[in-house]
C-alpha angles and dihedrals in degrees: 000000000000092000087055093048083044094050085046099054095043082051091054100038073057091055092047094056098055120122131217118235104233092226096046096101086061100047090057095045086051106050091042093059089046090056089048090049097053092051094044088049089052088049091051090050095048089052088056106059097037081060092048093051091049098053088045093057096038084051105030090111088048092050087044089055102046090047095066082052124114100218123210099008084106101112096045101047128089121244082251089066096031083071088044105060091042085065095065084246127143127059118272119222104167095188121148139168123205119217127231093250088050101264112145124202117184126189103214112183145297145244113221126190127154087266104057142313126265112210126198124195143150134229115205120203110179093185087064095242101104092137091069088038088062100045085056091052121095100191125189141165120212131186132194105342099013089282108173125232122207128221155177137189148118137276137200132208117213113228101259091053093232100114134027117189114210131200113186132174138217134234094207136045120229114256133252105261086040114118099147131058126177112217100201129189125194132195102209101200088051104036091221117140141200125204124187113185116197129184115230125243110199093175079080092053105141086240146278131324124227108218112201111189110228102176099172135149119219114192109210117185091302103331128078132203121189124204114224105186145315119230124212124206142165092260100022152012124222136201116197129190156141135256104179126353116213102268082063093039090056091046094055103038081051089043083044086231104132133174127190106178119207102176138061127148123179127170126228112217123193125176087346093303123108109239110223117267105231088177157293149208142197120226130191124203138129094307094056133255116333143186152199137179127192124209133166123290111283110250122258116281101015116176115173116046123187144180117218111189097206097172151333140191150153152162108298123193111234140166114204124141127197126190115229137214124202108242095018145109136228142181123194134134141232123210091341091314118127121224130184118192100202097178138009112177137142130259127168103341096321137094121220135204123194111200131179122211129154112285093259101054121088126180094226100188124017151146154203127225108199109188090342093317128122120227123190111227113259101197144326115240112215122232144173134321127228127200116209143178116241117237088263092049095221090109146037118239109205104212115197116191117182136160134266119215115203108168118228125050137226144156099254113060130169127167119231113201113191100170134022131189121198132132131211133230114234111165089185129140104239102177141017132195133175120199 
């Protein structure tokens, strides 16, 4: 027991001589505001997931949405496409390649329907001159068996010139058995290339189209044209038809009486309101001579559709000859086609001719015999344009009247014109349809 007593009172005379370190107050305080921080810290976090999950949730339909946008392609798009795109419609590809000088070209989705494809895609310039970048691009899409497609559309710069936004649309559809299309740049001044190939989805196809068969002949003086169908789908709306077949081709190529029309222009008129042409070509091969023409896509509920043929035009073969006098003036007309020649006289070597026909009509190969020889023609100088009222004063008729230049001179002239253009101006309703 008194070893005990004696081990307790050196252990307290110890603990009496402890001493107290001076920084130990801080240390604690320290430490203790470290330990509060931490958990506070933990708690924040935890706030803040739980937050995040819970927006997302709450969002998740709204991501999902946005994220079948095409974003930026706004101020390029029709109002067609516009809707569209709102809808969350269209397939997304988001594929780019990046060039070795630091171009980027993404392919950032497409639009498919059973008329064309729309294809959207960006070219990004970092050194702010986009605009030459894509004046030095080819670009082309394939499909199976490097089969071409052709394609038109617009383009738009922003104003830093960083970044241009394209939509382009094909000619063609892909076929049936075709999954998988190759979207392919090409710089020309360096040669480098980029290819993207996509699969297509056509599950993701914008919706059905409604074909209505049209199969009319229209006589016109003494060409005809026949429209075959339009063609109604949810981004465009087509017309197809045929010019010459090849039985009418082959007579007139043997009568040399050719004919290679440029221009036809014909309104769709829906509801009494004209849709918006957004294009149109002309293709020749072993059936004849064949067109389409793409407009926008035809509004809900539609229930009146019409064709206006507003006018139509080409390149005809000819062979009339008119003998000519220095000083003097002439009228006579080609194909139905009115020319006056107002002045034929002689300067340096050459002989003129100024002639006057209406502003759509050209002379596009002619010539010129001087004393029984035959001179090509140099140049045409332009001249001045007159507006006139037609007899029945409900339209003005803009006359152009210009100069030829044939070089040599001689007493006996007489001009030889093989080939004349003109078109001709119609504003009639040639078909009518109610849905």
């Amino acid at each position: 027991m008194g070893n005990i007593e004696k081990l307790l009172d050196q252990e307290k005379k110890r603990m009496d001589n402890l001493a107290v370190p001076n920084d130990l107050e801080e240390r604690l305080r320290s430490a203790l505001e470290n330990t509060l921080q931490k958990k506070s810290n933990f708690k924040l976090k935890v706030a803040v997931a739980f937050l995040v999950v819970l927006l997302l949730s709450y969002n998740m339909d709204t991501l999902a949405y946005y994220g079948k946008q095409l974003i930026g392609f706004e101020n390029v798009m029709t109002g067609t496409l516009k809707e569209l795109n709102e809808m969350g419609k269209g397939q997304i590809i988001n594929q780019s390649h990046t060039f070795q000088n630091g171009v980027k070209i993404t392919l950032d989705g497409i639009m498919l329907d059973d008329n064309n494809m729309v294809i959207f895609y960006t070219i990004h310039s970092p050194e702010g001159n986009v605009m030459d970048v894509d004046s030095d691009l080819i670009v082309s899409l394939t499909g199976f068996g490097n089969r071409s497609f052709t394609f038109g559309g617009q383009g738009q710069a922003n104003k830093d010139s960083t970044e241009m936004k394209w939509v382009v649309s094909t000619h063609q559809t892909p076929k049936f058995y075709e999954r998988t299309l190759k979207f392919k740049a090409v710089m020309k001044h360096t040669g480098e290339s980029a290819i993207i190939s996509f699969k297509l989805n056509r599950n993701q196809a914008v919706g059905k189209s409604l074909k209505i068969p049209i199969n009319k002949k229209i006589d016109l003086d003494q060409r005809s044209i026949i429209l075959q169908s339009l063609t109604a789908s949810p981004i465009t709306t087509v017309l197809k038809g045929q010019i010459q077949d090849i039985v009418e081709l082959g007579f007139d190529y043997i009568k040399k009486n050719r004919f290679r029309p440029e221009k036809l222009e014909i309104a769709l008129i829906a509801d009494g309101k004209e849709i918006a042409l957004q294009g149109g070509g002309m293709s020749t091969d072993m059936r004849g001579i064949h067109f389409d023409i793409t407009y926008d896509a035809l509004p809900e509920n539609a229930r009146e559709l019409q064709l206006k043929l507003v006018s139509f035009g080409g390149d005809h073969d000819t062979d009339e000859s008119v003998k000519l006098e220095k000083g003097k003036t002439k009228k006579f007309e080609v194909l139905g086609q009115e020319i006056e020649i107002e002045n034929v006289y002689e300067s340096n070597g050459s002989t003129y001719i100024t002639f006057t026909t209406e502003e759509n009509v050209i002379l596009s190969k002619v010539y010129l015999n001087i004393d029984g020889q035959r001179k090509n023609l140099q140049e045409t100088i332009p001249g001045e344009s007159e507006k006139v009222l037609a007899d029945d004063r409900t339209k003005a008729i803009i006359y152009y009247t210009r100069t030829m230049k044939f070089e040599g001179t001689g007493k006996e002239l007489e001009l030889n014109i093989k080939k004349i253009r003109y078109s001709q101006n119609y504003d009639m309703i040639i078909w009518k349809h109610s849905v």
